[in-house]
C-alpha positions in Angstrom: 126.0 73.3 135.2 125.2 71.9 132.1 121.5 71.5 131.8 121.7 75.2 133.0 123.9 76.3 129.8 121.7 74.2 127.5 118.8 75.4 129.0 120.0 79.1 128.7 121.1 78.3 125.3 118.0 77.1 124.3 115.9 79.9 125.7 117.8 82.5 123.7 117.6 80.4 120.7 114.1 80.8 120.8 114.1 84.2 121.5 116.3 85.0 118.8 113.7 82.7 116.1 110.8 84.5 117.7 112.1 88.6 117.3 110.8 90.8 114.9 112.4 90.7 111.9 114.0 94.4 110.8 112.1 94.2 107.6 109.1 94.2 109.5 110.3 96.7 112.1 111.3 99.1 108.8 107.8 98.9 106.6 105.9 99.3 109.9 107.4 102.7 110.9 107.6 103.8 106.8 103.7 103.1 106.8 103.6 105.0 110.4 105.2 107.9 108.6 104.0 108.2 105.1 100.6 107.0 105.3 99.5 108.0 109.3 95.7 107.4 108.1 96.2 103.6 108.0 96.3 102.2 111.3 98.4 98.9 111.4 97.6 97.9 115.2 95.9 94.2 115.4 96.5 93.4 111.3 98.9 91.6 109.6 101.4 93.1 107.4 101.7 91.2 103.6 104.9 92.6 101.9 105.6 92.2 98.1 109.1 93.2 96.7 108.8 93.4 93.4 110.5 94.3 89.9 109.1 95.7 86.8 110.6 93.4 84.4 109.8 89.8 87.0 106.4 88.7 86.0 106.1 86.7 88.7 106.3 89.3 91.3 103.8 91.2 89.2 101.5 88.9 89.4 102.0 88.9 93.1 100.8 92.1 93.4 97.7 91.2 91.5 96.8 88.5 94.3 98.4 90.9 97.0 96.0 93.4 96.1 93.1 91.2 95.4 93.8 90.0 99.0 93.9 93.6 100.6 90.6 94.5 98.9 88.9 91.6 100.1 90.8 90.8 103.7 91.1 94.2 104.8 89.3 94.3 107.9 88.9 90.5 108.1 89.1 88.8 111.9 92.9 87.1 110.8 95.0 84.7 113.0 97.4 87.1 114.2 96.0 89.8 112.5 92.3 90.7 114.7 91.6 93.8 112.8 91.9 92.7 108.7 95.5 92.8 106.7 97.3 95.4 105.2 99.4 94.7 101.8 102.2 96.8 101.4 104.7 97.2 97.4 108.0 97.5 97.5 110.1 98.0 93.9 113.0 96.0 94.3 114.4 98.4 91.7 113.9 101.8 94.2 111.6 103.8 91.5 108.5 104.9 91.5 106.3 102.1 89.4 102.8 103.4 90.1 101.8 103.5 86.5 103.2 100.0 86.2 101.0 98.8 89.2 97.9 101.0 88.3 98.6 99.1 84.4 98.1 96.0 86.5 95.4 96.7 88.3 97.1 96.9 91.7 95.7 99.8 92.6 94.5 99.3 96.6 98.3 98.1 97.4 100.3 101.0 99.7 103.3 101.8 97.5 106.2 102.1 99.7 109.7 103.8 98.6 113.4 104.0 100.1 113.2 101.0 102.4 116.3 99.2 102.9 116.3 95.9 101.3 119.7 95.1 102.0 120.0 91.1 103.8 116.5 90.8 102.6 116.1 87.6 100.5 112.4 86.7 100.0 110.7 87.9 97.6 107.3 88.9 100.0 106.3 88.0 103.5 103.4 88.2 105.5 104.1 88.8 109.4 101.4 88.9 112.3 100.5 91.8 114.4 104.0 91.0 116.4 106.4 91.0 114.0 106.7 87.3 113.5 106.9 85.8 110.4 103.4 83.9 109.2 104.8 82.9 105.7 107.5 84.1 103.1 107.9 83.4 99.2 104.6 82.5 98.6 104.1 82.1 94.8 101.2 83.8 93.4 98.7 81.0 93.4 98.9 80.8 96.6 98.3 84.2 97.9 94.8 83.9 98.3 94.3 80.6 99.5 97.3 81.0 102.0 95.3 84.1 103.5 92.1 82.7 102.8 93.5 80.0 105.5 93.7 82.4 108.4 90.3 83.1 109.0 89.1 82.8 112.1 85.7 81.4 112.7 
C-alpha cells in the first residue's frame, strides 16, 4: 500500500511541475484575440514584463526584440515553427512610444493581462506551455535562444 501512495504521489507531482503555467495559458489566448494574424501553433512564446522607469527590463526588450526579428520562424527546441516575443508593462499603460524610443518595435505589445502571482520578470515557454527558462538577464537573451537551435 505504500509504494502505491508514493508512486501516486509521485506521478501527480510531476504532473503538477509539468502543467501549463496560467501566465502562459493568459498571453496565449490575449495574442489569439488581439492579434488573430500571428499564429502561435509550434513556436515558443518569450514573455518580457517590463516597467518604464527599470532599465533593465528595457533593455530586455531590446534583446527580446532583436531575438524576434531574427528567430522568428527559426526550427526551435520546442518551438518547430520560429518564436514569438510578446511586452507586457508591468505598470498596465500603454508604453509604445517608450518601446518605439527604444527601438523595440517588432515586439507584440500586450495590455490588461493579469500579472497577479507572477514573479519573474520574463519567461520563455515551449509550444506546450512548459517553462524553457525564466529571468534571463539581458545578456543572455540572445545567446540563451541562440542555444535552441536545432540542427
Amino acid at each position: 500500500m505504500r509504494k502505491f501512495t508514493l508512486t501516486f504521489l509521485l506521478v501527480a507531482l510531476s504532473v503538477f511541475l509539468n502543467a501549463q503555467s496560467g501566465l502562459f495559458s493568459k498571453v496565449k489566448k490575449a495574442i489569439e484575440l488581439e492579434h488573430p494574424e500571428i499564429i502561435t501553433e509550434n513556436k515558443l512564446i518569450a514573455i518580457n514584463i517590463w516597467s518604464a522607469d527599470d532599465a533593465a527590463s528595457r533593455e530586455a526588450n531590446k534583446q527580446f526584440n532583436n531575438v524576434y526579428k531574427i528567430y522568428e520562424f527559426a526550427k526551435l527546441k520546442g518551438g518547430l515553427k520560429g518564436i514569438v516575443c510578446v511586452a507586457i508593462n508591468k505598470d498596465g499603460e500603454s508604453a509604445s512610444i517608450i518601446l518605439t524610443k527604444d527601438g523595440a518595435t517588432k515586439l507584440i505589445q500586450l495590455h490588461n493581462i493579469d500579472l497577479s502571482g507572477v514573479s519573474n520578470s520574463n519567461s520563455v515557454f515551449d509550444d506546450k506551455g512548459v517553462e524553457v527558462y525564466k529571468n534571463i538577464t539581458s545578456d543572455k537573451v540572445f545567446e540563451s535562444i541562440n542555444n535552441l537551435i536545432t540542427r
